[in-house]
PDB file of N, CA, C, O and CB in Angstrom:
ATOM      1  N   UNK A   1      -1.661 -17.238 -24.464  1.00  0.00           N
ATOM      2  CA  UNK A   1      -2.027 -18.282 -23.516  1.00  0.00           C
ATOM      3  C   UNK A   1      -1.741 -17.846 -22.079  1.00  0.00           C
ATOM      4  O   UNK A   1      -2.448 -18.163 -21.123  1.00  0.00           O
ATOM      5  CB  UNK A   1      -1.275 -19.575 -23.835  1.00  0.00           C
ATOM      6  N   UNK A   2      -0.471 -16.976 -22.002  1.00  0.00           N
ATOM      7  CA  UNK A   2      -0.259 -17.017 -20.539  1.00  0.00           C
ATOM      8  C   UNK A   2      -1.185 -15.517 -19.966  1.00  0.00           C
ATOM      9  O   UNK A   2      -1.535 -15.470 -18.786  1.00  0.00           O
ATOM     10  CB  UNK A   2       1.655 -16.992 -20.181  1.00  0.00           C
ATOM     11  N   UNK A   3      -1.402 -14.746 -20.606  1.00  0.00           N
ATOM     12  CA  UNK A   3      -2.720 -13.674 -19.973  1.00  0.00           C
ATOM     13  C   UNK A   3      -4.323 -14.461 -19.547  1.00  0.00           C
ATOM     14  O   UNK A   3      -5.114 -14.177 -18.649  1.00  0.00           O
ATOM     15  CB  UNK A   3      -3.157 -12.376 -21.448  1.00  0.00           C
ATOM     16  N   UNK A   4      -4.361 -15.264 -20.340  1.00  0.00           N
ATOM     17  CA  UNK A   4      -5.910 -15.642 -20.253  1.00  0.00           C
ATOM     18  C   UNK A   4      -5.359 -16.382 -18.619  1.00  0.00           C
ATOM     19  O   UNK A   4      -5.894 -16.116 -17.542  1.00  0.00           O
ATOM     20  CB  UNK A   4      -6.765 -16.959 -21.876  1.00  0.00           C
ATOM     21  N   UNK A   5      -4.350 -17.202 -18.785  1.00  0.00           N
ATOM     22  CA  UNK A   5      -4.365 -18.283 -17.237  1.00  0.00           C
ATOM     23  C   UNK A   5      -3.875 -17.068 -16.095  1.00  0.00           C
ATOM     24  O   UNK A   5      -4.255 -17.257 -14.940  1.00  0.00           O
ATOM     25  CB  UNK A   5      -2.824 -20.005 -17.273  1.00  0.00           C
ATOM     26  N   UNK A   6      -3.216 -16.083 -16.317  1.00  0.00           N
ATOM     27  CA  UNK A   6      -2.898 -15.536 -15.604  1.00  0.00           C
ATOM     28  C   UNK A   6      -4.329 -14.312 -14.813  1.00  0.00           C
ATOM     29  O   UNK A   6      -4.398 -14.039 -13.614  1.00  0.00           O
ATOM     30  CB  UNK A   6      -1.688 -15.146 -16.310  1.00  0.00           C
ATOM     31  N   UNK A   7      -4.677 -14.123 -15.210  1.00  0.00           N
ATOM     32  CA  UNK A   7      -6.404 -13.632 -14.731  1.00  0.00           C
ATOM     33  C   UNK A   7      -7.096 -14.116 -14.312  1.00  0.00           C
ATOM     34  O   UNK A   7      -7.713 -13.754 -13.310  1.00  0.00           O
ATOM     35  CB  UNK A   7      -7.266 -13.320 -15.371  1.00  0.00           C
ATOM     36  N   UNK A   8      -7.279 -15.310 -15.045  1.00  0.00           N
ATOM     37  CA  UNK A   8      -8.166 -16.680 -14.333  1.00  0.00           C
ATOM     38  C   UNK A   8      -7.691 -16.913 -13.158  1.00  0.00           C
ATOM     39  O   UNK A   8      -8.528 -17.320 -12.352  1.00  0.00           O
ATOM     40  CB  UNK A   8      -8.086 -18.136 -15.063  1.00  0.00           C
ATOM     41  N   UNK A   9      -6.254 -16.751 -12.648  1.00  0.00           N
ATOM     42  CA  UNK A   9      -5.684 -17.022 -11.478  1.00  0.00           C
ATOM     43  C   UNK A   9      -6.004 -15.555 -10.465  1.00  0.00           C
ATOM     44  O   UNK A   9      -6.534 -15.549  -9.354  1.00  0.00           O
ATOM     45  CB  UNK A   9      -4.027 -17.413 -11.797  1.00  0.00           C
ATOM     46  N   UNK A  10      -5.595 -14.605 -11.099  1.00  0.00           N
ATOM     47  CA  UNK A  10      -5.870 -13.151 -10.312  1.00  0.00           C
ATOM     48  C   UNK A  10      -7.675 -13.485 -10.084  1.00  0.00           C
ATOM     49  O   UNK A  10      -8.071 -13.315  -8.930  1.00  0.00           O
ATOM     50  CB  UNK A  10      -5.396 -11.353 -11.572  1.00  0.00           C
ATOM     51  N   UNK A  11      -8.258 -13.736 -10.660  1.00  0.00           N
ATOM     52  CA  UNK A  11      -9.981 -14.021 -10.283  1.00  0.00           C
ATOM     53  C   UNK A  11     -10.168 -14.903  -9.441  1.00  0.00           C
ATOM     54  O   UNK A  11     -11.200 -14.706  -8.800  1.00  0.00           O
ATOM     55  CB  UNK A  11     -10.914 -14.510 -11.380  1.00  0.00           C
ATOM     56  N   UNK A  12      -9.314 -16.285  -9.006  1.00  0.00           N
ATOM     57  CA  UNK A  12      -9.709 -16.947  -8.268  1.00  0.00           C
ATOM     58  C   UNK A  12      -8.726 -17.233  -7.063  1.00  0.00           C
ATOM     59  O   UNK A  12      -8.867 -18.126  -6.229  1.00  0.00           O
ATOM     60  CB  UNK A  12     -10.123 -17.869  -8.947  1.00  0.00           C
ATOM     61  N   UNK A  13      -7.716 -16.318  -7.128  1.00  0.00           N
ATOM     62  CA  UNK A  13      -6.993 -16.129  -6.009  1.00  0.00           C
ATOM     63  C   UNK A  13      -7.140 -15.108  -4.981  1.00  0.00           C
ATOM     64  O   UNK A  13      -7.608 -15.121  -3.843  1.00  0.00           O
ATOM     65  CB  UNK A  13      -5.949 -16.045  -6.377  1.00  0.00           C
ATOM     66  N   UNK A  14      -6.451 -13.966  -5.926  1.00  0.00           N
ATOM     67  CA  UNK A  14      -6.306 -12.476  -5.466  1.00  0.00           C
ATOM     68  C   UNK A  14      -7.661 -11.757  -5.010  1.00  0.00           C
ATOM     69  O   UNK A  14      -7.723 -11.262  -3.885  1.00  0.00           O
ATOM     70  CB  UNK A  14      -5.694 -11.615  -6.689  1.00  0.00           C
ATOM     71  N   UNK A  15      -8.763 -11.704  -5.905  1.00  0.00           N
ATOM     72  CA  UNK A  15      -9.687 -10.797  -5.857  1.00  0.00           C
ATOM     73  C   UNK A  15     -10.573 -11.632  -4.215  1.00  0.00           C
ATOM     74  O   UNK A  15     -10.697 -10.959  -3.192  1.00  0.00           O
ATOM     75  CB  UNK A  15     -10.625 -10.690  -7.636  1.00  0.00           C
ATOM     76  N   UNK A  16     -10.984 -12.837  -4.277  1.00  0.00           N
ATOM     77  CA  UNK A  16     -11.414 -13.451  -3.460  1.00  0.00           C
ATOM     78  C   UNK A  16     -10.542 -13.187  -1.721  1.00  0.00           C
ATOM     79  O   UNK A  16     -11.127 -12.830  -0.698  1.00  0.00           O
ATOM     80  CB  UNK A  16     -11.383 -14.794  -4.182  1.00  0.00           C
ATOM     81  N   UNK A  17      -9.350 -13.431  -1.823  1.00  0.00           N
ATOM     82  CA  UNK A  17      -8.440 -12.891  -0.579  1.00  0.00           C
ATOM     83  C   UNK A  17      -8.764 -11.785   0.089  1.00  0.00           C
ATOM     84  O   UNK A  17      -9.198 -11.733   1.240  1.00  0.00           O
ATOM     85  CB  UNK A  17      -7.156 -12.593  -0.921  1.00  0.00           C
ATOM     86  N   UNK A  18      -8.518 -10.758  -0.756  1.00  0.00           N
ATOM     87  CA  UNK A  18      -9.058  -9.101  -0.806  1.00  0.00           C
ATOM     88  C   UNK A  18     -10.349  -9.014  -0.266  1.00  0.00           C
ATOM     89  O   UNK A  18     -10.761  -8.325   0.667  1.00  0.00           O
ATOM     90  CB  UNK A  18      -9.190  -8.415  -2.345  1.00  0.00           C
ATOM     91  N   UNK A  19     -11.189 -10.181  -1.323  1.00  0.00           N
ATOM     92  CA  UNK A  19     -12.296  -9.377  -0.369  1.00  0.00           C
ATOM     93  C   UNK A  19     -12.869  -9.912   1.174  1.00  0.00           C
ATOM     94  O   UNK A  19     -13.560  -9.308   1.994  1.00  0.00           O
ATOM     95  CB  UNK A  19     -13.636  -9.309  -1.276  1.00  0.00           C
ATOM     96  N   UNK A  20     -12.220 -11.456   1.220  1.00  0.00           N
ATOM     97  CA  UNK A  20     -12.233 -11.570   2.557  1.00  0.00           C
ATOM     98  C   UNK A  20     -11.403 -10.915   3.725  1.00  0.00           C
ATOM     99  O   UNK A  20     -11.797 -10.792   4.885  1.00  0.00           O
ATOM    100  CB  UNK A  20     -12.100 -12.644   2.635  1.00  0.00           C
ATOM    101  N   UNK A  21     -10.118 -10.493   3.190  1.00  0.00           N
ATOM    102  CA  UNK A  21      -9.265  -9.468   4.082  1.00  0.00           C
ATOM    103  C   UNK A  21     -10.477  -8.481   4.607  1.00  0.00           C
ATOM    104  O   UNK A  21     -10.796  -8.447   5.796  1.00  0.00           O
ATOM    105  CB  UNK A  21      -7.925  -8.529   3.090  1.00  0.00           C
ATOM    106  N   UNK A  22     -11.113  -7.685   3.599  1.00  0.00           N
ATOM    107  CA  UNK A  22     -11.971  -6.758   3.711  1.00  0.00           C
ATOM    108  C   UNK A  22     -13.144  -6.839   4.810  1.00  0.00           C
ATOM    109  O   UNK A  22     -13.561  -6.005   5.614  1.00  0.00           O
ATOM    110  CB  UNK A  22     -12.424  -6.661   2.507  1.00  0.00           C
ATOM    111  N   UNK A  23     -13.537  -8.253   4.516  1.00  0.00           N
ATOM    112  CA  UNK A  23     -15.203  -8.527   5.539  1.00  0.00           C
ATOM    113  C   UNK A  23     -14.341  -8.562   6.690  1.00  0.00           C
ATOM    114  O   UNK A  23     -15.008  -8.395   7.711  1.00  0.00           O
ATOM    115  CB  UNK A  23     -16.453 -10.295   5.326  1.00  0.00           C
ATOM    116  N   UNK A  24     -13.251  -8.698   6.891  1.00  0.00           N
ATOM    117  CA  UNK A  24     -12.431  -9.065   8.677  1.00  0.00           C
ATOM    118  C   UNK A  24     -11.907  -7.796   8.830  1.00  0.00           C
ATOM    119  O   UNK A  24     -12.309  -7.188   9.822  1.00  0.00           O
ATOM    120  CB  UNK A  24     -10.896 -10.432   8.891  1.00  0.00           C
ATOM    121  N   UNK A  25     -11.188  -7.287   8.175  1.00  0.00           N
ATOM    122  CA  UNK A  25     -10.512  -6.511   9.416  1.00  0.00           C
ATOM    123  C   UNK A  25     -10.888  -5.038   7.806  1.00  0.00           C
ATOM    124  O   UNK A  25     -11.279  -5.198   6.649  1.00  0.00           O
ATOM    125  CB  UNK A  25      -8.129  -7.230  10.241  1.00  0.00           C
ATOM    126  N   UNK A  26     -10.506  -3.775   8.604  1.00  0.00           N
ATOM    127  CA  UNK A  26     -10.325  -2.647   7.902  1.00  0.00           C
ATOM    128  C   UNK A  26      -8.902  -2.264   7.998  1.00  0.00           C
ATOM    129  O   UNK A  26      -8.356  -1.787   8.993  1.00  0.00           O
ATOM    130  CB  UNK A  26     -11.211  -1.620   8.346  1.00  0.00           C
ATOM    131  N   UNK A  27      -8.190  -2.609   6.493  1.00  0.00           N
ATOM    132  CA  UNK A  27      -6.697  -2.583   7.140  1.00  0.00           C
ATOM    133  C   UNK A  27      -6.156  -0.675   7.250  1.00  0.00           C
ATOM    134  O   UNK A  27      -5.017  -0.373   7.605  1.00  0.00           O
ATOM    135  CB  UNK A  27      -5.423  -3.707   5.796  1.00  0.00           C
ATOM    136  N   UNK A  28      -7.266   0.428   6.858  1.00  0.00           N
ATOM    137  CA  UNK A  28      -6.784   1.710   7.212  1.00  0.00           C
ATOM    138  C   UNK A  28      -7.245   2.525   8.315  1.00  0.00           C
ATOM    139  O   UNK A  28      -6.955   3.678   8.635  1.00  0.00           O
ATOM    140  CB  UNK A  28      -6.918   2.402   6.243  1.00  0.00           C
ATOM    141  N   UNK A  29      -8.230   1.450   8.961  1.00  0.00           N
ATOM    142  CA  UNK A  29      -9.112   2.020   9.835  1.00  0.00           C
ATOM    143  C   UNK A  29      -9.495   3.281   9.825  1.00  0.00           C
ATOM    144  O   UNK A  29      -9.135   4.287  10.436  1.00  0.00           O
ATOM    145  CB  UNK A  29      -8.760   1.862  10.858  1.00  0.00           C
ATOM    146  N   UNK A  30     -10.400   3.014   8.910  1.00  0.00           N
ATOM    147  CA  UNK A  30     -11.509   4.280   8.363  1.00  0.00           C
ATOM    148  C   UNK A  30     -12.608   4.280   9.320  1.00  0.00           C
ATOM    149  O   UNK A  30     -13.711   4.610   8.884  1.00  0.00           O
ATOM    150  CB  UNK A  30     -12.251   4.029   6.724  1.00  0.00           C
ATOM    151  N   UNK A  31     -12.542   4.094  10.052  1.00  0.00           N
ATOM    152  CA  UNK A  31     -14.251   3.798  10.751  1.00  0.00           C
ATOM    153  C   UNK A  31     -14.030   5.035  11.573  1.00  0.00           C
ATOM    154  O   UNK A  31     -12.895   5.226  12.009  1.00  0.00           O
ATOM    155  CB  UNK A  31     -14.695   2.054  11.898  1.00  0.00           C
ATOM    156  N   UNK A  32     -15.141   6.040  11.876  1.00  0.00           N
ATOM    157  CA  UNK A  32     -15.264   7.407  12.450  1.00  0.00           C
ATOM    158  C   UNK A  32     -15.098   6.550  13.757  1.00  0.00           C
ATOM    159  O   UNK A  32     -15.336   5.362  13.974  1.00  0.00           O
ATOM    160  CB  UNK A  32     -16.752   8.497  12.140  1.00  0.00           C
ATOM    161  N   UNK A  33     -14.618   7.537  14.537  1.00  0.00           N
ATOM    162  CA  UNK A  33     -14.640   7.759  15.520  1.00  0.00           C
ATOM    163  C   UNK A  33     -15.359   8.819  16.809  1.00  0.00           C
ATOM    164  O   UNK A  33     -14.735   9.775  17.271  1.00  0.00           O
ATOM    165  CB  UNK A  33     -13.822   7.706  15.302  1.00  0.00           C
ATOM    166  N   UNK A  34     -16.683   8.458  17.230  1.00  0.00           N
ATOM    167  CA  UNK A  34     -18.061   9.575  17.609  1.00  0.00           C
ATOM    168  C   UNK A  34     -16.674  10.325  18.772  1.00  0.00           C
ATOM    169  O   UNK A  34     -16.107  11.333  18.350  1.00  0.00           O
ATOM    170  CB  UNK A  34     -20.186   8.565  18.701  1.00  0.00           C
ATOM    171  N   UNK A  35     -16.374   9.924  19.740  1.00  0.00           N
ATOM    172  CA  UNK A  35     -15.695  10.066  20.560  1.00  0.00           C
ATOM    173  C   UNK A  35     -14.286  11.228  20.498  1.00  0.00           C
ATOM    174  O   UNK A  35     -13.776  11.972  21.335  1.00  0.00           O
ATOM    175  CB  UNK A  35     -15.509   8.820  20.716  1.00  0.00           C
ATOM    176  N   UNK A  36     -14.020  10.938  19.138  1.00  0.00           N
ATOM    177  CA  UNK A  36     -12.549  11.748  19.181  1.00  0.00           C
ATOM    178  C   UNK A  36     -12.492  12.954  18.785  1.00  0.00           C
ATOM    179  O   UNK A  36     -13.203  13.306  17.844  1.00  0.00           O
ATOM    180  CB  UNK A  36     -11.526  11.215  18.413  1.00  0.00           C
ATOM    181  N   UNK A  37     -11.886  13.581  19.232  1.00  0.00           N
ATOM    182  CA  UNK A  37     -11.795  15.482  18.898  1.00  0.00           C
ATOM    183  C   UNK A  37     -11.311  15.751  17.673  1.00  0.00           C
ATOM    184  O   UNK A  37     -11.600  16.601  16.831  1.00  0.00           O
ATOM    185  CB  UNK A  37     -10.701  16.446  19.893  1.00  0.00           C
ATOM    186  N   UNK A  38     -10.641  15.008  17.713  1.00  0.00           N
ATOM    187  CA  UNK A  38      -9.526  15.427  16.395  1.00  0.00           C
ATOM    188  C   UNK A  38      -8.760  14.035  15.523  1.00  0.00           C
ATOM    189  O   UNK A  38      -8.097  13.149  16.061  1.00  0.00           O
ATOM    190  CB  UNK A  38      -8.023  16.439  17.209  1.00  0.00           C
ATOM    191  N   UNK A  39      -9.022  14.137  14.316  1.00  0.00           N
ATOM    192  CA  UNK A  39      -8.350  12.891  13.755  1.00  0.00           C
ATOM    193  C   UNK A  39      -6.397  13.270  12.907  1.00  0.00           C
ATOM    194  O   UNK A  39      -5.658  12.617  12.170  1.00  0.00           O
ATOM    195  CB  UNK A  39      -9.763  12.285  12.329  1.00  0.00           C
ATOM    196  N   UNK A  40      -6.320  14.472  13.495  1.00  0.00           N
ATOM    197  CA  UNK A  40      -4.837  14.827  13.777  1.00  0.00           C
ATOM    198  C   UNK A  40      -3.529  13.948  14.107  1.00  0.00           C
ATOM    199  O   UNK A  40      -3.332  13.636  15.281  1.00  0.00           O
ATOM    200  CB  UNK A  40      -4.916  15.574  14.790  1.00  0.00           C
ATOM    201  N   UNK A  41      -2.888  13.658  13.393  1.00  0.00           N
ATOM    202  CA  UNK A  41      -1.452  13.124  13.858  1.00  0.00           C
ATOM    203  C   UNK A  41      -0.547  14.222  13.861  1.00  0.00           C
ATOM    204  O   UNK A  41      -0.485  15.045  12.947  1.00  0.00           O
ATOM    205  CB  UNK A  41      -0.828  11.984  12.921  1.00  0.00           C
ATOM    206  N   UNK A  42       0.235  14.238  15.002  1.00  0.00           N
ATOM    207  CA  UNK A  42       1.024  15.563  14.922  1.00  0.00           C
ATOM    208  C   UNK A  42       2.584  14.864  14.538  1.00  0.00           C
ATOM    209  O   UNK A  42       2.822  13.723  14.934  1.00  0.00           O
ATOM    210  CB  UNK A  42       0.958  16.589  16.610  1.00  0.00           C
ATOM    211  N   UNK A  43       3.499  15.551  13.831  1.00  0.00           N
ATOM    212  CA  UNK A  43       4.623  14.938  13.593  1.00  0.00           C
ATOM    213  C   UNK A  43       5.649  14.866  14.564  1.00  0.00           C
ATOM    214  O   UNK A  43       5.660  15.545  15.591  1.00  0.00           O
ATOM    215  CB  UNK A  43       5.063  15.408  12.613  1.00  0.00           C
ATOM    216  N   UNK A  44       6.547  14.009  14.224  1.00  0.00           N
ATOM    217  CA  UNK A  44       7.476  14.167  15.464  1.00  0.00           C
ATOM    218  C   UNK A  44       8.780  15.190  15.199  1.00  0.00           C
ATOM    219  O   UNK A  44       9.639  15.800  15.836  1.00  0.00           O
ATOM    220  CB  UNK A  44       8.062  12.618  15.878  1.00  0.00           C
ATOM    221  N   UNK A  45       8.235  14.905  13.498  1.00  0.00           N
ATOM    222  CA  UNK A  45      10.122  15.763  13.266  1.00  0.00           C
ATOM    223  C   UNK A  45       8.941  17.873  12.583  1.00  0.00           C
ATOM    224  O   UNK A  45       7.901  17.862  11.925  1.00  0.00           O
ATOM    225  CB  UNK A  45      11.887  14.200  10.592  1.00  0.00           C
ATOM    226  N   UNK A  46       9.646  19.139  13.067  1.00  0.00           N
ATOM    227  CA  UNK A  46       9.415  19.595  12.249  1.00  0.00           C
ATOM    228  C   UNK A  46       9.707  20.258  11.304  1.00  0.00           C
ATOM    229  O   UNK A  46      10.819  19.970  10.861  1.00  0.00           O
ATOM    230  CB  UNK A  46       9.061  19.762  12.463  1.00  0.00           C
ATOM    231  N   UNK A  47       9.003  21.328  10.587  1.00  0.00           N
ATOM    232  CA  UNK A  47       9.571  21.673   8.920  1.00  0.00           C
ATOM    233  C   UNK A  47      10.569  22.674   9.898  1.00  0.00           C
ATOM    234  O   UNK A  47      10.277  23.466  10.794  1.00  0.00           O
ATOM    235  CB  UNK A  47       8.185  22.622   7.313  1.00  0.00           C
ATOM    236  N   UNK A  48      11.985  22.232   9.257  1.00  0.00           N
ATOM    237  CA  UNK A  48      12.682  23.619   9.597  1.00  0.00           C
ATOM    238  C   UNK A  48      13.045  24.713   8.086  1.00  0.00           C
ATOM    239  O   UNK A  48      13.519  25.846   8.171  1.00  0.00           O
ATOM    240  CB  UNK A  48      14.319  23.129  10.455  1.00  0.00           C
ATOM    241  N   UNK A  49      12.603  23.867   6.533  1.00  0.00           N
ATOM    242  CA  UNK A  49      12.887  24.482   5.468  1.00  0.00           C
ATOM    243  C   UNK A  49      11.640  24.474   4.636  1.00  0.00           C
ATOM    244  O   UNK A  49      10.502  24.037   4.808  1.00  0.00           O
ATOM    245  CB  UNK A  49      14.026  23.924   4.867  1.00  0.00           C
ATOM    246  N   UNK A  50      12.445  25.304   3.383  1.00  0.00           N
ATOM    247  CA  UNK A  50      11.951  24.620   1.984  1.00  0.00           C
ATOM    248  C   UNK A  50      12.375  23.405   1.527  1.00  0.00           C
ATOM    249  O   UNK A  50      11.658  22.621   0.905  1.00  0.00           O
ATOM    250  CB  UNK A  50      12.248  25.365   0.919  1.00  0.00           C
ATOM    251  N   UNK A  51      13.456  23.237   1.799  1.00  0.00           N
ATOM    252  CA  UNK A  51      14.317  21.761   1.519  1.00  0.00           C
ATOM    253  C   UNK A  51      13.337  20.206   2.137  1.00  0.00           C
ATOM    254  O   UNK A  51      13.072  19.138   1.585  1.00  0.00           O
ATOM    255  CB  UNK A  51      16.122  21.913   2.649  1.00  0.00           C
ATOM    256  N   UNK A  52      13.049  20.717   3.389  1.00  0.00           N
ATOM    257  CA  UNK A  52      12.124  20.058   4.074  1.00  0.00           C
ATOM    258  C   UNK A  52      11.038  19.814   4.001  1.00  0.00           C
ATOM    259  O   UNK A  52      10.648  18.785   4.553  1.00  0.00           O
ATOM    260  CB  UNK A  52      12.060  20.289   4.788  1.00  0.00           C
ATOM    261  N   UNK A  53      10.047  20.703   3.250  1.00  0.00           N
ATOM    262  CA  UNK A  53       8.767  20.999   3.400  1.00  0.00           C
ATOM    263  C   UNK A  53       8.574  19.867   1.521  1.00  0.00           C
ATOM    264  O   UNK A  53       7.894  18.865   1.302  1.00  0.00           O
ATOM    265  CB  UNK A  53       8.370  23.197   3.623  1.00  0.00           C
ATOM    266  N   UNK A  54       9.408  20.576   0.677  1.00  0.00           N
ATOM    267  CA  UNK A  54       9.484  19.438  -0.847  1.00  0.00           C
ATOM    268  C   UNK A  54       9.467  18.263  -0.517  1.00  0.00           C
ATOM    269  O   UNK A  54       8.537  17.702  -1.098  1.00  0.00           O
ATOM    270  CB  UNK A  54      10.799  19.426  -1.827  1.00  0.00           C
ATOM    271  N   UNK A  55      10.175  17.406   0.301  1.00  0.00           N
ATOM    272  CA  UNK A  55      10.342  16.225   0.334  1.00  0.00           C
ATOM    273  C   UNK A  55       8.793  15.380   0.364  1.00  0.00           C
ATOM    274  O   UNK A  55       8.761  14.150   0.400  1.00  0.00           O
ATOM    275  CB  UNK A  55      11.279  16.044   1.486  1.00  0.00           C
TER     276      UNK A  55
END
C-alpha cells in the first residue's frame, strides 16, 4: 500500500516541480556562451602532490 501512494505522490508533486524549476531558470547554466573564450575555471588552491591530486 505504501509504494503505490508513495509514487502517486512523487508523480504529482516532485516530477511536476522539476519540471517547472526547469521551464524558469537553468539551475547549471548550460547555455553556451557565443562571447566567451574559454569556459575554464581556474582553481584557487594548487596540486602540490599525489596526496592532492587523489582526493
Amino acid at each position: 500500500m505504501r509504494h503505490p501512494l508513495l509514487s502517486l505522490l512523487f508523480l504529482l508533486v516532485v516530477v511536476p516541480a522539476g519540471l517547472i524549476a526547469r521551464l524558469v531558470k537553468d539551475p547549471m547554466a548550460r547555455r553556451p556562451d557565443p562571447r566567451a573564450a574559454s569556459y575554464w575555471i581556474p582553481s584557487n588552491s594548487p596540486v602540490t602532490g599525489r596526496k592532492d591530486a587523489t582526493r
